[in-house]
N, C-alpha and C positions, 0 to 999 in steps of 0.2 A: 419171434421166439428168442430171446437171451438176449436180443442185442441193445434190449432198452427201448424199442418202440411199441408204443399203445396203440391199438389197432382201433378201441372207441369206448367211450366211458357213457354212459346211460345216468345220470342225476336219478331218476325218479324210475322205480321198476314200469309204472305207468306209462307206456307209449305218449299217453297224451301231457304228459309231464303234469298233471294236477296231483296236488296233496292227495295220498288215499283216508284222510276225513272224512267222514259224514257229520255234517252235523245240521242244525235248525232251531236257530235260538227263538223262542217266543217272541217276545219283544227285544228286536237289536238295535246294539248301541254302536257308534261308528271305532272303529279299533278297538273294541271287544271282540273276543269268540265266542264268551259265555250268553253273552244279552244280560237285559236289564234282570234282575231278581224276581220273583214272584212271590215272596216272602218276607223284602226288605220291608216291606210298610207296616208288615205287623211281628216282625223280629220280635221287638220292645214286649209285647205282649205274649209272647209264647216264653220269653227268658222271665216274665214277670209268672205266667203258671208253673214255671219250673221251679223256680224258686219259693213258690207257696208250694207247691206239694211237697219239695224237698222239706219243706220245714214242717210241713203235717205230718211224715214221716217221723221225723223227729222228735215232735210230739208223741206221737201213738209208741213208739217206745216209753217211754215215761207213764201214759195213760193205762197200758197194758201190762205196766207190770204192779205183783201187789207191792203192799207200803208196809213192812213189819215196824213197829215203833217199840223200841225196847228203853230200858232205863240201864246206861252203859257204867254205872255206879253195883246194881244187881246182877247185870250178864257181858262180867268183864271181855269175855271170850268173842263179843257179839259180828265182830268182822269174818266168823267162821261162816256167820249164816247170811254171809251177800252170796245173792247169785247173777244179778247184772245189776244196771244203775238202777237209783232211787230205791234197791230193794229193803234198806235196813238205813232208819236213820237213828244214829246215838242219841236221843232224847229221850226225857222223862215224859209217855205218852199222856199225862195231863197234863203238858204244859206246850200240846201241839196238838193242833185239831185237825189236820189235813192230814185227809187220810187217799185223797187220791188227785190228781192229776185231772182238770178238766180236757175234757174229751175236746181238743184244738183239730184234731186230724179229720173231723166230721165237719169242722167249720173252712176246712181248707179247701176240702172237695168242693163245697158248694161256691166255691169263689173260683178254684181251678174248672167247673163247669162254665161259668159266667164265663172267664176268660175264651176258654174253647169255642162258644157260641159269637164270642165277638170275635174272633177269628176267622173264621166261617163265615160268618154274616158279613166279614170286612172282603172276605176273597171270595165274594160270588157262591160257595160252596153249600150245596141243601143234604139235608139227610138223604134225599131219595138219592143222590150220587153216592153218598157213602156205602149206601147199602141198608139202611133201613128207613122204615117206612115211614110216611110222616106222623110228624106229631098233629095233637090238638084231638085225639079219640079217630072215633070212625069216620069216613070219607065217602062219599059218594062214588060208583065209578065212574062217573063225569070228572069228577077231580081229581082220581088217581089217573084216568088215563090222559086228561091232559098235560099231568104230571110228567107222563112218562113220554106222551110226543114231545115236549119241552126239551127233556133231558135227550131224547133218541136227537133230536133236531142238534141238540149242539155234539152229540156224540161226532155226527155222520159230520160236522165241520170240522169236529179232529183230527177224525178218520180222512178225510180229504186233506186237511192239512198235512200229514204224517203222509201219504201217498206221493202229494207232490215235495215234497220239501227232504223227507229221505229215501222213499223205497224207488221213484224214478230213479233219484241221481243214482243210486245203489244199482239200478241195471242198466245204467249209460257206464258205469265203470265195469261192469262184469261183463258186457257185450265189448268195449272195448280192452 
């Protein structure tokens, strides 16, 4: 008490002096914490669907609005009547035939689809994980339900993995 002597310092509130981490990376790397990526192999292809949708987006502004064509010699005033882009353009309308904006944002989806499927199809991933059902029409229940022992079978090895890899360690530290 006051004279300057520490009686004992404890590093780690944990008795057992271990990190209080949990953690359980899928695939680990040596002097990582994170592991390996489960993403990095198909990064390239999900910045590639971003990038098309974003620009299908872009498009369908342009496709979605109308095209007024005025003659800017007749209707000096005509910049009154923009109401976002492409809405008015200052031309004599017979000497411009374009009157609208091919629909780009319909051709985007269906390339942003394609990408998403080869995503999926690159990471193991089936509709019946995601939540819907399979494709290709109706199915036998021979086929749904081997579908779904498939899916329960790797369920129950995550569920195991998850068990041992953090909810043990989680009650070797809450016991200790």
């Amino acid at each position: 008490r006051g004279d300057g002597k520490v009686l004992g310092i404890i590093k780690n509130p944990l008795w057992s002096k271990r990190i209080p981490i949990i953690s359980a990376p899928l695939n680990k790397i040596a002097g990582s914490f994170y592991g390996r990526s489960q993403v990095e192999p198909v990064k390239y292809l999900q910045w590639q669907a971003n990038d098309i949708a974003n620009i299908g987006q872009d498009a369908a502004i342009y496709a979605l609005n109308p095209i007024i064509m005025t003659d800017p010699e007749k209707s000096p005033q005509y910049q009154s009547m923009v109401i976002s882009m492409a809405a008015v353009w200052p031309v004599d309308p017979a000497s411009t035939k374009v009157l609208e904006f091919p629909q780009l944002y319909q051709q985007s989806w269906g390339i942003v689809s394609t990408l998403k499927a080869q995503i999926r199809e690159s990471m193991g991933v089936s509709d019946y994980e995601l939540g819907a059902s399979p494709s290709g029409g109706r199915k036998a229940n021979a086929q749904v339900g081997a579908i779904g022992q498939m899916v329960q079978m790797s369920s129950s090895d995550m569920a195991k993995d998850i068990e041992n890899r953090i909810l043990n360690p989680l009650l070797e530290m809450m016991f200790e």
